[in-house]
C-alpha positions as CSV (number, residue, x, y, z in Angstrom):
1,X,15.6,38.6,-98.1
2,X,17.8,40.2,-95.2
3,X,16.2,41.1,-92.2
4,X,17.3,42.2,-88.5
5,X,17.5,39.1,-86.6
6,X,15.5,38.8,-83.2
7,X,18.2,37.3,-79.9
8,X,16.3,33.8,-80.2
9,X,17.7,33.5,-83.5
10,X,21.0,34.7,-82.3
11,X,21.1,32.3,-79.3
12,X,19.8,29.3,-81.7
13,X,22.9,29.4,-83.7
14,X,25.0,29.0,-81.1
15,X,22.9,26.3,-78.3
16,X,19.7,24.8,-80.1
17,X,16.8,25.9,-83.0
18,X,14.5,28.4,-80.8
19,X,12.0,29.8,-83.6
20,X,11.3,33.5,-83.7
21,X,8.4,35.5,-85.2
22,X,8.3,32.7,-88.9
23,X,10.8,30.3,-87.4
24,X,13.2,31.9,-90.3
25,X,16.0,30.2,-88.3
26,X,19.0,32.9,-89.8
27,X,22.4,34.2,-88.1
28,X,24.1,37.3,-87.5
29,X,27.5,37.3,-89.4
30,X,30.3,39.4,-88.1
31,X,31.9,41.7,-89.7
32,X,35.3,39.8,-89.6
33,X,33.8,36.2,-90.5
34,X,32.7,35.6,-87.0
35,X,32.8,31.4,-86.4
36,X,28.7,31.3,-85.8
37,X,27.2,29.2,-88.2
38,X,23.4,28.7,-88.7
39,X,21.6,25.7,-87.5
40,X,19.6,25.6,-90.1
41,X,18.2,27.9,-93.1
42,X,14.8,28.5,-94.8
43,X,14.6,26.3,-98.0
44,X,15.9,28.0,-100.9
45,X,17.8,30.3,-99.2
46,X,21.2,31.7,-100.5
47,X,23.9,32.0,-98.4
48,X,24.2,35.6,-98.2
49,X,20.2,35.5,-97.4
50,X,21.3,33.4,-94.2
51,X,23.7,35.9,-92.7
52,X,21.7,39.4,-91.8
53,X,24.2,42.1,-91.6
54,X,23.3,43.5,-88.2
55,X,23.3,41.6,-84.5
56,X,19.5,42.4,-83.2
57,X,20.7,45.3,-81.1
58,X,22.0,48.1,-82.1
59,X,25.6,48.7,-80.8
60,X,26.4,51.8,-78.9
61,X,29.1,54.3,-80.7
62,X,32.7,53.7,-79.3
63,X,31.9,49.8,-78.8
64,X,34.6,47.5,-80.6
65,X,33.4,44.4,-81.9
66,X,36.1,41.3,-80.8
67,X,36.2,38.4,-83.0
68,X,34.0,35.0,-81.7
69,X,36.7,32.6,-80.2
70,X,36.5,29.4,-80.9
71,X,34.7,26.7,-77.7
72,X,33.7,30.4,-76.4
73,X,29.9,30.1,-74.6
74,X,29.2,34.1,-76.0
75,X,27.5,34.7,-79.0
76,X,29.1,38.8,-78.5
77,X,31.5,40.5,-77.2
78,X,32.6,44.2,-77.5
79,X,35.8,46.2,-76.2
80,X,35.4,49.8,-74.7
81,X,38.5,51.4,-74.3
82,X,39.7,54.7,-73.1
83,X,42.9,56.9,-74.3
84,X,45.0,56.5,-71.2
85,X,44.8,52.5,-71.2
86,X,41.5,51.9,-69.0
87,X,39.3,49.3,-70.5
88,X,36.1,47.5,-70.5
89,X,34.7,44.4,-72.0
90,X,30.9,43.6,-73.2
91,X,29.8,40.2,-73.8
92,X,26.4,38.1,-73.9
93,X,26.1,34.7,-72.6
94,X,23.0,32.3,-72.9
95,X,22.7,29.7,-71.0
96,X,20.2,26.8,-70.5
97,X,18.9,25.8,-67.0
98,X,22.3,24.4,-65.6
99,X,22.7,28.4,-65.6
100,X,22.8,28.5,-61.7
101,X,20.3,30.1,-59.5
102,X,20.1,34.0,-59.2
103,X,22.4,34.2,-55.8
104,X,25.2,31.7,-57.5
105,X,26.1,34.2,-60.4
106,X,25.6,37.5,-58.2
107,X,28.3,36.3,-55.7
108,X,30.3,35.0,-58.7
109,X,30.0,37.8,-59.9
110,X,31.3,39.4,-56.3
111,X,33.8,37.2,-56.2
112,X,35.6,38.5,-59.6
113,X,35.7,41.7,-57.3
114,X,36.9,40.2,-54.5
115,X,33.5,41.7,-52.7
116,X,32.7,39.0,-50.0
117,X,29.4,36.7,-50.9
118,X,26.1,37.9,-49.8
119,X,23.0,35.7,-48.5
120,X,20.0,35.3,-49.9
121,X,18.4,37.7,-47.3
122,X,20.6,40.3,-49.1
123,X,19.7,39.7,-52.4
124,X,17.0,42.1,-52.9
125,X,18.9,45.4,-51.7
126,X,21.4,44.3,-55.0
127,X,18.6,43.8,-57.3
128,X,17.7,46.1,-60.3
129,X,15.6,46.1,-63.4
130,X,16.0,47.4,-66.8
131,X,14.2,47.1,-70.2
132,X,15.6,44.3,-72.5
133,X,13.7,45.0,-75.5
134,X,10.2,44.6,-74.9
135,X,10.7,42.4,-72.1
136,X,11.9,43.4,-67.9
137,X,15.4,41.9,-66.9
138,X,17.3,42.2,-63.8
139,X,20.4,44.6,-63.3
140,X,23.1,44.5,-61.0
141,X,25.5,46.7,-60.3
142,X,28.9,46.3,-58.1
143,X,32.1,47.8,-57.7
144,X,35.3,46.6,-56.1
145,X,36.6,48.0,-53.0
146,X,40.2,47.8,-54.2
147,X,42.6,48.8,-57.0
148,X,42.7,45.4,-58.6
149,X,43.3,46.9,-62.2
150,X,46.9,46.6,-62.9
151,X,47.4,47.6,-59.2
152,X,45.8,51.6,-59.4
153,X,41.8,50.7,-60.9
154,X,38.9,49.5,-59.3
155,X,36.9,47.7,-61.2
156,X,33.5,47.4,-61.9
157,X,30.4,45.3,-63.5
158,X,27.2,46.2,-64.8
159,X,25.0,43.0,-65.8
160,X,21.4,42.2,-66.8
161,X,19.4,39.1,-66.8
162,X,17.1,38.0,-68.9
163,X,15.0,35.1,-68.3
164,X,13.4,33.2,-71.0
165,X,11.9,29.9,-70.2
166,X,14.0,27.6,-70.1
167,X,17.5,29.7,-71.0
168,X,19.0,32.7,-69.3
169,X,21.0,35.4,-71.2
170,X,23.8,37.7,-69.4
171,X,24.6,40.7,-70.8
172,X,27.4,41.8,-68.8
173,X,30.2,44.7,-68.9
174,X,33.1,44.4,-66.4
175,X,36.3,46.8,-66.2
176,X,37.9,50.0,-64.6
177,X,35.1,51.4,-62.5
178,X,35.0,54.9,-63.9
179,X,35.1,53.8,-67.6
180,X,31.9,51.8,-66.4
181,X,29.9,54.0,-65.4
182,X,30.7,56.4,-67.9
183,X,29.1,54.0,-70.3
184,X,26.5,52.9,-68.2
185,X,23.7,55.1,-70.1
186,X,25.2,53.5,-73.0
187,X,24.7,49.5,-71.6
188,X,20.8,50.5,-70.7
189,X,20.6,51.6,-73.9
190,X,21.8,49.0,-75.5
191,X,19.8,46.5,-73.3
192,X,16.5,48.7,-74.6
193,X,17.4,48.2,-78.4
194,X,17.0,44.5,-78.1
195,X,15.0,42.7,-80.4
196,X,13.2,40.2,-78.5
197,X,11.0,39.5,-81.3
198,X,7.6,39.9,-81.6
199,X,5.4,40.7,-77.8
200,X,2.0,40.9,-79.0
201,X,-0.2,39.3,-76.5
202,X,2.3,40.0,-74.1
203,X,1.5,41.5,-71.1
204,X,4.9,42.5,-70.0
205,X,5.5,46.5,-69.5
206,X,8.4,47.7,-69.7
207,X,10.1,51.0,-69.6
208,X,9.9,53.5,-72.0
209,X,13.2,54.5,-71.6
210,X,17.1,53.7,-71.0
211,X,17.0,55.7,-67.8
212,X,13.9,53.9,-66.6
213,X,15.7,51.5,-64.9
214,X,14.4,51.1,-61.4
215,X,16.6,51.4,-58.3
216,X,17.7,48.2,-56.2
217,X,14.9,48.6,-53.6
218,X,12.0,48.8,-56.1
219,X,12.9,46.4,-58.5
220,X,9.9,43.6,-59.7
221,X,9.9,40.1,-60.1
222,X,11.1,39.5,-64.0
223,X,8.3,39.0,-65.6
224,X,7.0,36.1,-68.5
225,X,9.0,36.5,-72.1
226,X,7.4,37.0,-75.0
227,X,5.9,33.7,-77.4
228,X,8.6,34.1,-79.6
229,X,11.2,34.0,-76.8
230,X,10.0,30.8,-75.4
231,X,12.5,28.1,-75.4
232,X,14.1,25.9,-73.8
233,X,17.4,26.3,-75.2
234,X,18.8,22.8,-75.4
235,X,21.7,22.3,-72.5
236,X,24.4,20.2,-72.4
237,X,23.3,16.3,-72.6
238,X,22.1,14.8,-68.9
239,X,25.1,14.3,-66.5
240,X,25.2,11.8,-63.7
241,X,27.9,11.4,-61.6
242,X,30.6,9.4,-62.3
243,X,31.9,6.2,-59.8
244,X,35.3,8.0,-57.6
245,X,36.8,7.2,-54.5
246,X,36.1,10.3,-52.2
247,X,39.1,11.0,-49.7
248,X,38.9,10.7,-45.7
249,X,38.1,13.9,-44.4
250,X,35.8,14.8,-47.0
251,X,32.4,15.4,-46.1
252,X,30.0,15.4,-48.9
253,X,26.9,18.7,-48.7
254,X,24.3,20.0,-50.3
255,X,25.2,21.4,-53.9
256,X,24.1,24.3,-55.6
257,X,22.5,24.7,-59.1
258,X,25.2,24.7,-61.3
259,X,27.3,22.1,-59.1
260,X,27.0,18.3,-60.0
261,X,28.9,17.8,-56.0
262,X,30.1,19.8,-53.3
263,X,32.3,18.4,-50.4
264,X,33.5,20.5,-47.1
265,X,37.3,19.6,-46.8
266,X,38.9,20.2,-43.2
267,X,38.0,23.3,-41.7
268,X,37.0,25.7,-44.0
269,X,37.6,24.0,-47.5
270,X,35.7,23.6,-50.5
271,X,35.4,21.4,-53.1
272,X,33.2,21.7,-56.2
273,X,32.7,19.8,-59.4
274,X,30.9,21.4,-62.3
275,X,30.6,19.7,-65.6
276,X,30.0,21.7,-69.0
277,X,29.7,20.9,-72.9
278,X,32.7,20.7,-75.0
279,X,32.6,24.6,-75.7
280,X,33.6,25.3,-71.7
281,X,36.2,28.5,-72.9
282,X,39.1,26.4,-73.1
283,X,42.3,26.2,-70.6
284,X,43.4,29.7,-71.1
285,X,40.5,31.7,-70.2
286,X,39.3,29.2,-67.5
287,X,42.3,29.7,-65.7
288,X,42.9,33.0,-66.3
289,X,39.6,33.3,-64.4
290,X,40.6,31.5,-62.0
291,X,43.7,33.5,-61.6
292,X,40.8,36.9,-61.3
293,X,39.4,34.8,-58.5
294,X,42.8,35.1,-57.0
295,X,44.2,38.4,-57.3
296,X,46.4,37.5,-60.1
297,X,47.3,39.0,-63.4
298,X,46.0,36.8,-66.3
299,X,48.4,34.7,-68.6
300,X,49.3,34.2,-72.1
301,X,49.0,30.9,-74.2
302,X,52.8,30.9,-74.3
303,X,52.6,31.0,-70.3
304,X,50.2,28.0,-69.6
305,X,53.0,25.3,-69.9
306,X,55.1,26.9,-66.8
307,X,51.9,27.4,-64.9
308,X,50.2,24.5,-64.9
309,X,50.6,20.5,-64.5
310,X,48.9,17.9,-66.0
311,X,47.9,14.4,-63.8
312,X,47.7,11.1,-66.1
313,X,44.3,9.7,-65.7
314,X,43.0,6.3,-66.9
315,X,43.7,6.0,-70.4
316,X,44.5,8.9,-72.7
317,X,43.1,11.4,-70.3
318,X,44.9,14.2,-68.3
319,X,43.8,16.7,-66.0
320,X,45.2,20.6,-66.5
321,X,46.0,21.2,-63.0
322,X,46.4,25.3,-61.7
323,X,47.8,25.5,-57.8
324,X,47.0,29.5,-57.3
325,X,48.3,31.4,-54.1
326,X,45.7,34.4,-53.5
327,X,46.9,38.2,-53.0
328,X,45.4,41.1,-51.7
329,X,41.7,40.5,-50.8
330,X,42.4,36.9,-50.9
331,X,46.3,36.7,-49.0
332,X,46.4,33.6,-47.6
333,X,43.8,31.8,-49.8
334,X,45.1,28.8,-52.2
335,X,43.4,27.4,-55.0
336,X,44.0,24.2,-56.6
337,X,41.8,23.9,-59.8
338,X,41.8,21.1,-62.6
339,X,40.2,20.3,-66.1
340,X,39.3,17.4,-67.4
341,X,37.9,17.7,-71.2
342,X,36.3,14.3,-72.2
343,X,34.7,13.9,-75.8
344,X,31.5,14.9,-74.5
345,X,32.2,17.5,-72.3
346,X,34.6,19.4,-69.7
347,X,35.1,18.9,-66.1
348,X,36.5,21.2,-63.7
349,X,37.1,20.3,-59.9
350,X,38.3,23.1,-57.8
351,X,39.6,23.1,-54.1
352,X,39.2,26.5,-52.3
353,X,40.2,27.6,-48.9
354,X,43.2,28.6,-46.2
355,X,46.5,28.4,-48.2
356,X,48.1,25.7,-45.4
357,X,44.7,23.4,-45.7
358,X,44.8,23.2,-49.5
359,X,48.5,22.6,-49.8
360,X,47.8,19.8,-47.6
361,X,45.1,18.2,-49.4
362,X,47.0,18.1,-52.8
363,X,48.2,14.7,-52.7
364,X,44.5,13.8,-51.9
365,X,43.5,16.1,-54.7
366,X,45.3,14.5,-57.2
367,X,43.9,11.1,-56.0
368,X,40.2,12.0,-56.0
369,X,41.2,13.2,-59.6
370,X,42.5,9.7,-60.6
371,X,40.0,7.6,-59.0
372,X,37.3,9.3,-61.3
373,X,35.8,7.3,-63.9
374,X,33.7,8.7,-66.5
């Protein structure tokens, strides 16, 4: 028996069992031996009956499937790419409810494009919709005001939201602006060819078509999932803070969703501590994100060693420490960012704010890091 797999199944074998339609809990298998593995499979099923051959979407033409990396939180990605070098990248991300709150991942979002944050007041005006299936998701769409993309591109990203109970999915494509929008028809698309899995008794509406999507200014409240959506997705296990020594000078403030602490250093600074499962991207991509943040060109494996330190901590444990001057949008920024990756999972503390204040506060840094215990 092989059948088109609805997203709950897709986003079970990679967080937590979520049933769909019979609770047939199956995976999608990737054409080059993706590393998902199925949480579990119907009795007396073989193992070529547990792997469907499609993902439950159907993939738009001139999409590239990339391999699944291992510790990587998406469960797909796809490459765009255009014959003079531009490119794009597609991926999906569920999350459970340590996803953040709506405003957190739009000026994240921002922030990869250097666009300043917006309030919440502001929110709205950025606010689309789009059909996900059978079901209404947010869209967003923002472009970068400068060529950030190998220094002559701006760049641009397109992403929808869907909520579902207790777990969020992005569907997100980011890259040269032009190559973006030229696929835009393509991402709606996509978005509508979702199987969300079976909506009877739903009373969710939703467009009839890709180009339904509604503009910023009219968009609606997301509405209820479908039964066979409903979750929760399991997150990571609870997390309380740990016992650490918090430096003078650092004033302790409210923190936002995904944050387990924020403290306000000096004038200006920012400090936040985030803790994730063990599958947090690993060291590369985290700091080549951070390095996006920055202005800067991302890194190789080969290049992590020359630019990066580690900090002893108690016992076996080190911290991954990145100290990142800012250009362009963000000249005369600094960054100092660290990973910790404990058994259970990962811990990132990062220090934002004007270049002379950070540089100043990264004996403290280092400190706070090693008074930490777990």
């Amino acid at each position: 028996m092989r059948f088109r797999p609805c997203l709950a199944v897709l986003m079970a074998s990679t967080l937590a069992g979520v049933g769909c339609k019979k609770a047939e809990i199956q995976v999608y298998q990737a054409p080059k031996d993706s590393a998902v593995t199925a949480a579990a499979s119907p009795a007396g099923a073989t193992a070529a009956e547990s792997r469907p051959e499609r993902p439950p979407w159907q993939v738009p033409e001139g999409w590239t499937e990339k391999p699944r990396e291992s510790g990587s939180m998406r469960i797909a990605s796809y490459g765009i790419s255009a014959t003079d070098g531009r490119s794009a990248d597609v991926s999906v991300v569920p999350l459970g409810p340590v996803a953040g709150g709506e405003l957190d991942n739009v000026n994240r979002w921002r922030d990869q494009l250097h666009l300043a944050p917006i309030t919440q007041a502001e929110l709205d005006s950025q606010t689309g919709s789009a059909a996900i299936g059978s079901v209404t998701g947010k869209l967003y769409d923002m472009v970068g005001t400068e060529p950030t993309l190998d220094g002559k591109y701006k760049a641009r990203t397109l992403a929808a939201v869907l909520s579902l109970g207790g777990t969020t999915v992005f569907f997100k494509m980011t890259g040269e602006d032009a190559l973006v929008s030229e696929n835009r028809p393509k991402f709606l698309a996509w978005l509508k060819s979702v199987d969300t899995g079976d909506s009877a008794g739903s009373s969710t509406s939703s467009p009839s078509s890709p180009s339904s999507a509604t503009p910023p200014s009219t968009a609606p409240a997301t509405t209820a999932p479908p039964a066979a959506m409903a979750g929760p997705v399991t997150p990571p296990p609870a997390t309380g803070l740990p016992e650490w020594e918090v430096p003078d000078g650092w004033k302790p403030v409210q923190a936002s969703t995904m944050r387990l602490a924020s403290f306000a250093v000096g004038n200006g600074g920012d400090l936040s501590v985030v803790a994730l499962g063990p599958a947090a991207g690993g060291t590369l991509a985290n700091v080549n994100r951070w390095r996006g943040q920055m202005g800067l060109a991302p890194i190789g494996a080969e290049d992590i060693a020359g630019n990066t330190t580690k900090v002893q901590l108690e016992g076996d444990a080190q911290a991954v420490v990145a100290e990142l001057d800012g250009t362009g949008a963000t000249a005369g920024r600094k960054m100092l960012a660290a990973i910790v990756a404990r058994p259970d999972r990962t811990w990132f503390y990062k220090l934002t704010g004007d270049a002379a204040l950070v540089s100043g506060e990264h004996d403290r840094f280092v400190k706070f890091l090693k008074s930490v215990k777990y």
